[in-house]
N, C-alpha and C positions, 0 to 999 in steps of 0.2 A: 102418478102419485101427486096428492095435492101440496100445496107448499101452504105452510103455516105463515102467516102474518100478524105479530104480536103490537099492542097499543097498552099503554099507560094513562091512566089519569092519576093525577097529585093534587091533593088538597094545600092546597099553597096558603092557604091561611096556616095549618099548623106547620108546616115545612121548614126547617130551621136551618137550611143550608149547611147543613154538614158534610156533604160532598161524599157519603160515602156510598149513595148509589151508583152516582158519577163512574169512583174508582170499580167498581165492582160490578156495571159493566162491562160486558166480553165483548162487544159490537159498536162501542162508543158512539149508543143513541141518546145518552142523557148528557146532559152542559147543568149551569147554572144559570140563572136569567142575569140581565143587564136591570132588570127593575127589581124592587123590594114590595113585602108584602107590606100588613101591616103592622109588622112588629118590627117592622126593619132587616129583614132578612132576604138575602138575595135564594131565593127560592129554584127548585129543580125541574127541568120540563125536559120535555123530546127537541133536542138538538136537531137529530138525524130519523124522523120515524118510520121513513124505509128501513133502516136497517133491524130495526125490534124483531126480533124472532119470539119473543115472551116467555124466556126463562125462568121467570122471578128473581132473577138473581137482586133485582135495585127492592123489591119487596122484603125479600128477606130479611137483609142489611138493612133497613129503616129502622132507626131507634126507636121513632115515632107512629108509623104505622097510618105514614100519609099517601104508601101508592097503592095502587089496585094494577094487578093486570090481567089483561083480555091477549087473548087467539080466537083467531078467525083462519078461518080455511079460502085459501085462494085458488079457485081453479086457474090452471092453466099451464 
């Protein structure tokens, strides 16, 4: 059987760090960055991206509607 392998990308310009994809997370693949955008926000990316299965769960939760998520099929 193939194992899924999940990716995020986040629009970090609108991304407002509100941590609540972070929390809502079940595989603690998302952090918050060490740098800001341009609005002054410390914005959210893949911490851990081995671990994304691609839930949606950090989509969902986005007030904003700054992540997208991908699955990919991994053989092996």
């Amino acid at each position: 059987m193939a194992k899924v392998q999940g990716a995020i990308t986040v629009n970090t310009h609108r991304c407002k760090g509100c941590n609540l994809c972070v929390v809502a997370c079940p595989t603690d693949t998302l952090g918050l960055a060490a740098d800001v955008n341009d609005r002054g926000y410390h914005f959210a990316y893949m911490k851990n991206p081995e671990n994304c299965i691609g839930c949606c769960s950090c989509a969902l939760v986005c007030p904003d509607a700054c992540i997208e998520v991908y699955r990919v099929k991994v053989e092996g």
